[in-house]
C-alpha positions, 0 to 999 in steps of 0.5 A: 883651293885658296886659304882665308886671309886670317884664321884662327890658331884654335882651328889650325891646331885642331887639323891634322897635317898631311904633305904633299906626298899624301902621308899623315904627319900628326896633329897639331900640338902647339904654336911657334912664335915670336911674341915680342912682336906678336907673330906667329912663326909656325906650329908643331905636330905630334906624329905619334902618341908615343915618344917625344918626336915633335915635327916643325911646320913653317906657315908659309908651307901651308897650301890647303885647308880641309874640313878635318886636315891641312895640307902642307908642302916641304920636309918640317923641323925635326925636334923635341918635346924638351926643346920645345917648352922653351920656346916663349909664348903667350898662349895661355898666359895669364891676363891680369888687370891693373890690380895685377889680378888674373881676370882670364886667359889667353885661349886663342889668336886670330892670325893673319896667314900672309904674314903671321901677324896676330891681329887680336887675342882671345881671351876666355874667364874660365878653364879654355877648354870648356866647350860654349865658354865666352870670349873676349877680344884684346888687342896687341896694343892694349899689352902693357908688359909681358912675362913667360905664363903672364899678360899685364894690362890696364884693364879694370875688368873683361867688361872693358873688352868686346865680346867676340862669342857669348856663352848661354851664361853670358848671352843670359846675363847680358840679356838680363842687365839689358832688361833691368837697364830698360826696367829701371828707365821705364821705372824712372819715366813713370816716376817722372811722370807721376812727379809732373802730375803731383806737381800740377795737382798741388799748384792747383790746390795751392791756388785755390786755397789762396782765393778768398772765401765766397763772402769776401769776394766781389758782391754782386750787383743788386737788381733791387736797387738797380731798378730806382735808377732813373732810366732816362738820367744817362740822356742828361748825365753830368760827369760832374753830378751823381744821377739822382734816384727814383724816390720809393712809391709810398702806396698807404699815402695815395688817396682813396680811390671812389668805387667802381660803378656797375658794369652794364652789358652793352647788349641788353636793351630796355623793353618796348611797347611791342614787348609789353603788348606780347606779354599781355597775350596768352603765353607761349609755350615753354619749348617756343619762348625764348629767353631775352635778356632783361633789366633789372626793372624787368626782372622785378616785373616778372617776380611780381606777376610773371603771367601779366 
């Protein structure tokens, strides 16, 4: 049965011991050490519930770890209850910051069982006994002084501590500085956002207010004026003279012109000989006659007497 390299105080002191010769010799009651150095010595065991027989256990007489006990082998230090609150110790002392103000407890100590060494404290806020309370870690070297019951620091606060165990409190609280921390950076980048936005759309208006009104801007060219210009001026173009322009066509000044003569078909034909000997016959019939056509000369004629 092999033992960790390092254990926590809190839970050899919770352990009830038992030696080699299988006899129950108490739980734990309180921790042995030296704290000048930071070591942990041994711990104390209270046989009875009645009395001031203490029994001193040396760490290095430690041979096992069970669920609920802890195995021992040699004879322990027989003492008192007197003797042993003389004994120095930092476990719940008071940790004070640099304001020299209580900000916690010492509760706990994570040792290393080779040699005792105290590798980190644990330091509660609130009463240690309280089951689920948070924990946070401190260092020997972050000790500046030390004095029976009290732990100078120069700390500004736990929160410059790493937490080892969050309560439901505390994981709560850290939760929620979380989410308004991403709150407030999600607020600030869309406020950014909404800025470079704004920014845009007042350049924008800027520079459209300064353009010039629609009457003050470029005219456009006139195609009523372009169109007197002499298409053919650009063959014969000096650079030295201006192309000359078409003079405007004054059409009251043009002379009258003499009417149009009459437009003659040039299919109708003047009447023969043969014509005329056919209109002297007896008529034809109005289904069988067929219209020719006639010049005016005819047409008189046939008013005249149409039946000949």
């Amino acid at each position: 049965m092999g033992l960790p390299d390092q254990l926590l105080l809190s839970d050899l002191l919770r352990r009830r011991v038992r030696c080699q010769e299988g006899l129950e010799r108490g739980a734990g009651a309180m921790v042995w050490m030296h704290p000048p150095v930071h070591r942990v010595l041994g711990w104390v065991s209270r046989p009875s519930a009645f009395g001031s027989r203490r029994l001193v256990w040396r760490l290095d007489q430690l041979r096992g770890l069970l669920e609920l006990e802890v195995l021992v082998k040699g004879e322990p230090a027989e003492t008192d209850q007197e003797t042993l609150e003389r004994l120095p110790t930092l476990i719940d002392a008071s940790l004070l910051d640099s304001r020299r103000e209580p900000i916690g407890t010492l509760a706990d100590a994570a040792i290393e069982l080779a040699s005792g060494r105290i590798l980190h404290y644990l330091v509660s806020r609130s009463d240690p006994r309280l089951p689920g309370s948070s924990r946070w870690r401190l260092s020997p070297e972050r000790i500046v002084d030390q004095q029976p019951g009290q732990v100078f620091t120069a700390l500004q606060g736990l929160d410059d501590l790493p937490l080892a165990r969050a309560s439901v409190r505390q994981q709560f609280l850290r939760r929620s500085r979380r989410w308004r921390d991403q709150m407030q950076e999600e607020t600030t980048r869309l406020r950014d956002q909404f800025q470079q936005v704004g920014d845009r759309v007042e350049q924008r208006v800027e520079g459209w207010l300064e353009e010039p009104p629609w009457g003050e801007g470029p005219q456009p060219p006139d195609l009523r004026r372009a169109a007197d210009w002499d298409p053919g001026w650009d063959e014969d173009w000096d650079p030295g003279l201006e192309p000359t322009r078409r003079q405007p066509v004054d059409f009251q000044d043009q002379p009258a012109e003499a009417p149009l003569e009459p437009w003659e078909e040039p299919w109708q034909e003047e009447p023969s000989e043969a014509m005329e000997e056919e209109q002297d016959g007896p008529p034809l019939p109005r289904s069988s006659r067929r219209r020719r056509p006639a010049s005016r000369d005819a047409e008189q004629e046939q008013q005249e007497d149409p039946w000949g």
